[in-house]
N, C-alpha and C positions, 0 to 999 in steps of 0.2 A: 615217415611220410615225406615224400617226393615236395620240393619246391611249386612244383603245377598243382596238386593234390591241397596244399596248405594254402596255395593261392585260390583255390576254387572255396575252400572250405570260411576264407575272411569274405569272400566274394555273396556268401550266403549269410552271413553274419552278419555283414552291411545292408543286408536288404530286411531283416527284423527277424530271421529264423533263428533258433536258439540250438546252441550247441549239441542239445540233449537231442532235438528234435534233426537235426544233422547225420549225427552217429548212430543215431535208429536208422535213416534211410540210406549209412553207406552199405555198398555189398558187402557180406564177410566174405567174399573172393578177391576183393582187392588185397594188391601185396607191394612192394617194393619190385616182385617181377612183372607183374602188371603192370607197374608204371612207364616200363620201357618199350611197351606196347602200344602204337595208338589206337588200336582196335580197341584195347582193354580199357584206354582212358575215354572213348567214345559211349563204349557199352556203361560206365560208369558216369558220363553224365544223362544219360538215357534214362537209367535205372532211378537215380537222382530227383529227374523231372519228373518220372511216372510217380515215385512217392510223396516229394513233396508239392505236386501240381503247380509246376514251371514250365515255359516252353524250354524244348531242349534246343533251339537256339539260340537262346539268352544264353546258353552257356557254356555255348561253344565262341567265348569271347566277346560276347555282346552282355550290355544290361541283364541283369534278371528279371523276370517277367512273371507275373503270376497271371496262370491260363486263368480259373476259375473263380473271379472274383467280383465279377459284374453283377452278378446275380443275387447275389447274399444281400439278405437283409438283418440288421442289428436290432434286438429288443435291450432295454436298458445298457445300455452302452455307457459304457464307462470311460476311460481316456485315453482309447487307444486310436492310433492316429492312423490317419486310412495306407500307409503302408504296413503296419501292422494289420489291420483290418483284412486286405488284400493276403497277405500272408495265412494269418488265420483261416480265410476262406477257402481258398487253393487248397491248403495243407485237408481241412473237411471233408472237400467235394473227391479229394483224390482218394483218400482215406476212405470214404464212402464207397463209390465207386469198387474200392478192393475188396470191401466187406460182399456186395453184391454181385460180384462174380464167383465167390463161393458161398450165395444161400441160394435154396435151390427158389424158385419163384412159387408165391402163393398167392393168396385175395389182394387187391391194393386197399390200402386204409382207407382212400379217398371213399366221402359218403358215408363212411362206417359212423353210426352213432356210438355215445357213450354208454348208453341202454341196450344195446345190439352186442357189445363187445363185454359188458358186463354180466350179460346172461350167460355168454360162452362160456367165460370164465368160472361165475359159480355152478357148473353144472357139477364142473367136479372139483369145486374148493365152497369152504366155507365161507369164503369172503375173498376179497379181490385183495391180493397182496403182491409186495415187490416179484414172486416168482411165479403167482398165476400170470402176471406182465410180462414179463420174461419170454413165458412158455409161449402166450397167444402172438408176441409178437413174432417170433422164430417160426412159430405156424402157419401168418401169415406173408412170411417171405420177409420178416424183417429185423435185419440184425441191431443187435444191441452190441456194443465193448464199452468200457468205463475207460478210455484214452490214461495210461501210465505214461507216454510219453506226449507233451505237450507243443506247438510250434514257435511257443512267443517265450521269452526268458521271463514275462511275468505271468503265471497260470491265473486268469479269471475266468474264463468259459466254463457257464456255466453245465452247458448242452447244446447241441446243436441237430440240426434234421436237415438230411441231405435228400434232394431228388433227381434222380439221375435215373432215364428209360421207364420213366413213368412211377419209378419204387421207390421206396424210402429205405434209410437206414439212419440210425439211430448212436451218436454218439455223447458218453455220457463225463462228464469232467467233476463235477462236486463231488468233494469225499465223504464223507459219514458213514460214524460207526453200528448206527442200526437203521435197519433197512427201511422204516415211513420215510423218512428226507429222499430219498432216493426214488422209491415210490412214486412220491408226489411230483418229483422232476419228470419222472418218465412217462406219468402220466398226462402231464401238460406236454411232453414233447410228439407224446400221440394224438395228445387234440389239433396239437398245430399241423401236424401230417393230414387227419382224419378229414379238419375241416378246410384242406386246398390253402392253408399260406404258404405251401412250401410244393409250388404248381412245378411241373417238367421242370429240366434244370434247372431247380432255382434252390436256397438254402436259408434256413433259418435258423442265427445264430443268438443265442439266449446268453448273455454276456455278464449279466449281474444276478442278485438275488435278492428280486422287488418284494420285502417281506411285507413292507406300507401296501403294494397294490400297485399298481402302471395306469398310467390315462393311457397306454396302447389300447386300441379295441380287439386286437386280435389275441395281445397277452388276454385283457378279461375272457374272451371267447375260449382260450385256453385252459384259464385258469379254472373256469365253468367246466368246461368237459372233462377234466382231471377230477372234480370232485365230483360231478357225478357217476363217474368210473369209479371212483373207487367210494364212494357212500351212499351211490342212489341219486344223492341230488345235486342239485349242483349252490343252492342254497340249503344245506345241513340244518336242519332245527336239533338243538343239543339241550339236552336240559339234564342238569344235575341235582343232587341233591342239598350242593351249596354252592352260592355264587362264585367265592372264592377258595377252590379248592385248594387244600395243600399237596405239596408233590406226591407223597405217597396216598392219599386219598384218588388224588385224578389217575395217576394209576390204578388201582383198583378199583375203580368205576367205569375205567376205559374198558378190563379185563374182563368186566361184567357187563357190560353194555354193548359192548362193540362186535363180539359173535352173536350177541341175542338180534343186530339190526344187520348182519350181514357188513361189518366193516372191521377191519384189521384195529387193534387195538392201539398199536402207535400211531394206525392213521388218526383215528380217534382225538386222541392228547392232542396231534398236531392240529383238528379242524380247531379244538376250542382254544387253544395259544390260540389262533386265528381271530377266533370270534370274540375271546376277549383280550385280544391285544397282548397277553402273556405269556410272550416265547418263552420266559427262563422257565418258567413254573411247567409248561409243558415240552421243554424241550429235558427239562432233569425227570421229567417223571417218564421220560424210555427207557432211564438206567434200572428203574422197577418196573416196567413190563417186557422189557428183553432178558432173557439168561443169562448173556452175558456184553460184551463188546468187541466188536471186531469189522478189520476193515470188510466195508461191502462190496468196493470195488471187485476183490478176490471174487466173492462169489458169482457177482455178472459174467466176472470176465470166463468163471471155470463154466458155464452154462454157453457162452460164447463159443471157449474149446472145444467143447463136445458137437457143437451145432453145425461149426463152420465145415466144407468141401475141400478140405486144405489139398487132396487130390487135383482139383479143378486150377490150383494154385502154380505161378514156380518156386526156385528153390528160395530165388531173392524174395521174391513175397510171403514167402510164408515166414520167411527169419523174421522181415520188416512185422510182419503183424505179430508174433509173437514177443517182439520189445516190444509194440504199440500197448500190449495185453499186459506185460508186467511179466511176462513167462521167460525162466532161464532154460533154452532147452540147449 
């Protein structure tokens, strides 16, 4: 790498982007002969800006500048400080932005209840789960990816909900090995679309993982629409056979209870951790109602694959989305 090249690359470094987050958005066209070109080193801070949403005149020798950062609002914010913040944001709204030039346009969520969207769904599943979510949101013009490459050298995002030309897209950051955790993020990332906190350009970034609960009203308004998506209500009445279950018990009452009410069986486990404040207890009893374990991101991301217009795309965006996605191609 050329002296200008390595100088541009500490240039992005210094402003909170992370390296990984860097080397996803250079072109694989750049070369050593490219660099002796200033067309080529022009189209590469071009390329730059459009991926990680900076103005391309910040970088053409001036400050770096993040376009898309005015807008973002933070739910449980953690400690990141508003140039990280700004970076995080840009890096979303650009991201977003590129997911929604390759999905074709469908319903907007705005208005959609959780009742409206749960019907759809069980028309043809037996319960609302992480891939009947998937399916309806791709249906309704709205992409999902589970972000492999991150913009800050410390990954906390938890999720975030971008709106841009009136539409959402949907970007997902928590890992877990079976799929209710996942679930349950994307289903609060739908309420926050569905019920307008995330209006024309604006984004809503989900930054921790309030298991106590948020005095936000919009987190609770979220957190409501996510469980009535996926259980019916949005206060669950759960009643077992003993108070305090053991792991393999609450699984097996999840696995029997939870098809017989129209509700996925890890969601299940995960409403009563909730209700009775005992994440470990249900969070060990997915390892006995899932087959087996395995990362979930893969799977979002291979339903991402198949969904996105990567035609609609060029050659740089579609490299860049496919690191964004985790895919060696």
């Amino acid at each position: 790498m050329d002296d200008q090249a390595k100088a541009l690359v500490r240039e992005l470094l210094d402003a909170g982007l992370s390296e990984q987050a860097i080397k996803a958005a250079w072109p694989t066209w750049w070369s050593d002969a490219a660099a002796t070109s200033p067309s080529a080193r022009a189209d590469l801070r071009f390329v730059l800006s459009r991926n990680l949403g900076l103005s391309p005149k910040s970088l053409l020798g001036e400050r770096v500048e993040f376009v898309w950062s005015d807008e973002a609002r933070f739910k449980n914010l953690t400690t990141h400080d508003l140039v990280s913040r700004r970076a995080l944001a840009s890096f979303g709204v650009a991201v977003g932005r590129l997911l929604l030039r390759a999905t074709p346009k469908g319903r907007p969520l705005d208005g959609l209840t959780a009742g409206q969207l749960r019907t759809a769904i069980l028309r043809s599943r037996s319960f609302v789960d992480l891939v009947g979510l998937l399916s309806a949101c791709w249906a309704l013009g709205v992409p999902v990816i589970h972000l492999r490459v991150f913009p800050l050298p410390a990954k906390s995002m938890r999720a975030m909900v971008v709106n841009a030309g009136a539409r959402h897209a949907i970007l997902l950051g928590r890992d877990a090995s079976y799929p209710a955790p996942i679930a349950f993020t994307l289903a609060h990332e739908i309420g926050h679309a569905a019920l307008g906190h995330a209006a024309s350009g604006q984004t809503v970034v989900d930054d921790g993982d309030p298991v106590n609960g948020s005095d936000d009203r919009e987190e609770q308004d979220a957190d409501a629409y996510g469980l009535e998506l996926l259980t019916g209500s949005a206060r669950p009445e759960i009643t077992l056979n003993t108070d305090r279950p053991s792991t393999r018990s609450l699984a097996q009452q999840c696995l029997e209870l939870g098809p017989a009410n129209g509700i996925e069986p890890g969601t299940l486990a995960l409403c009563v951790g909730h209700l009775k404040g005992d994440w470990k207890t249900a969070n060990a009893a997915l390892r006995h109602i899932y087959t087996d374990a395995r990362p979930v991101w893969s799977e979002v991301n291979k339903v991402a694959e198949k969904e996105l217009d990567w035609g609609a795309l060029s050659p740089d965006s579609i490299a860049y989305l496919h690191a964004l996605l985790g895919q060696n191609v």
